[in-house]
C-alpha positions in Angstrom: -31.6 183.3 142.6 -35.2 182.0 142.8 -35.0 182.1 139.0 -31.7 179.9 138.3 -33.3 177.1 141.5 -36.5 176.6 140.1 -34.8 174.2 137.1 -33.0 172.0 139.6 -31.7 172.5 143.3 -28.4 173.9 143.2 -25.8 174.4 145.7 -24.3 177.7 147.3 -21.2 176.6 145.2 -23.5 175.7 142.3 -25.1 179.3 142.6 -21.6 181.1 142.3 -20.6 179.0 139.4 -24.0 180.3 137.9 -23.5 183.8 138.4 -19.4 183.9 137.1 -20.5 182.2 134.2 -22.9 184.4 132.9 -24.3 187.1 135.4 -21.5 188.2 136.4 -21.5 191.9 134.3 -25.2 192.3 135.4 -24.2 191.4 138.9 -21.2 190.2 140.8 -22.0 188.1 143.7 -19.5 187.1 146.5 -19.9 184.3 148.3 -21.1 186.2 151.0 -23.8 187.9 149.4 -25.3 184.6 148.1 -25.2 183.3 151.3 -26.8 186.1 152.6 -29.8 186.0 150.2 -30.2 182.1 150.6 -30.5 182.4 154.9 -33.1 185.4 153.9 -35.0 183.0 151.9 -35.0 180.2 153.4 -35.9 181.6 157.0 -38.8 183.5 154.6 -40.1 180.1 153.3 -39.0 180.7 149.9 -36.6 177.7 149.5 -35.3 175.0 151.7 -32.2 173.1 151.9 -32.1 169.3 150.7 -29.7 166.9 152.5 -26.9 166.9 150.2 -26.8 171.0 151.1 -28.6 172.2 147.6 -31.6 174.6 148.1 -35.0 174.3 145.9 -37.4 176.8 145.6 -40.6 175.7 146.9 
């Protein structure tokens, strides 16, 4: 995930699109999972949420 936001911020939504369209037979992310992983790295320091919702990678 930190490698697909360090281009541009992208959204939860954003980040599912992301992984269907192309990471998806490596590996298959629910919304839940991504989700998951962003709360982990966000309350880790690793990326923070913008005001539109999108996370960046710090």
């Amino acid at each position: 995930m930190l490698g697909l936001m360090l281009r541009q911020a992208l959204s939860h939504h954003d980040l599912h699109g992301r992984f269907e369209a192309g990471l998806a037979h490596i590996y298959a992310a629910s919304y839940g999972s991504i989700h998951r992983a962003l709360r982990q790295l966000h309350e880790a320091g690793e990326v923070e949420q913008t005001d539109d919702g999108a996370r960046t990678s710090e």
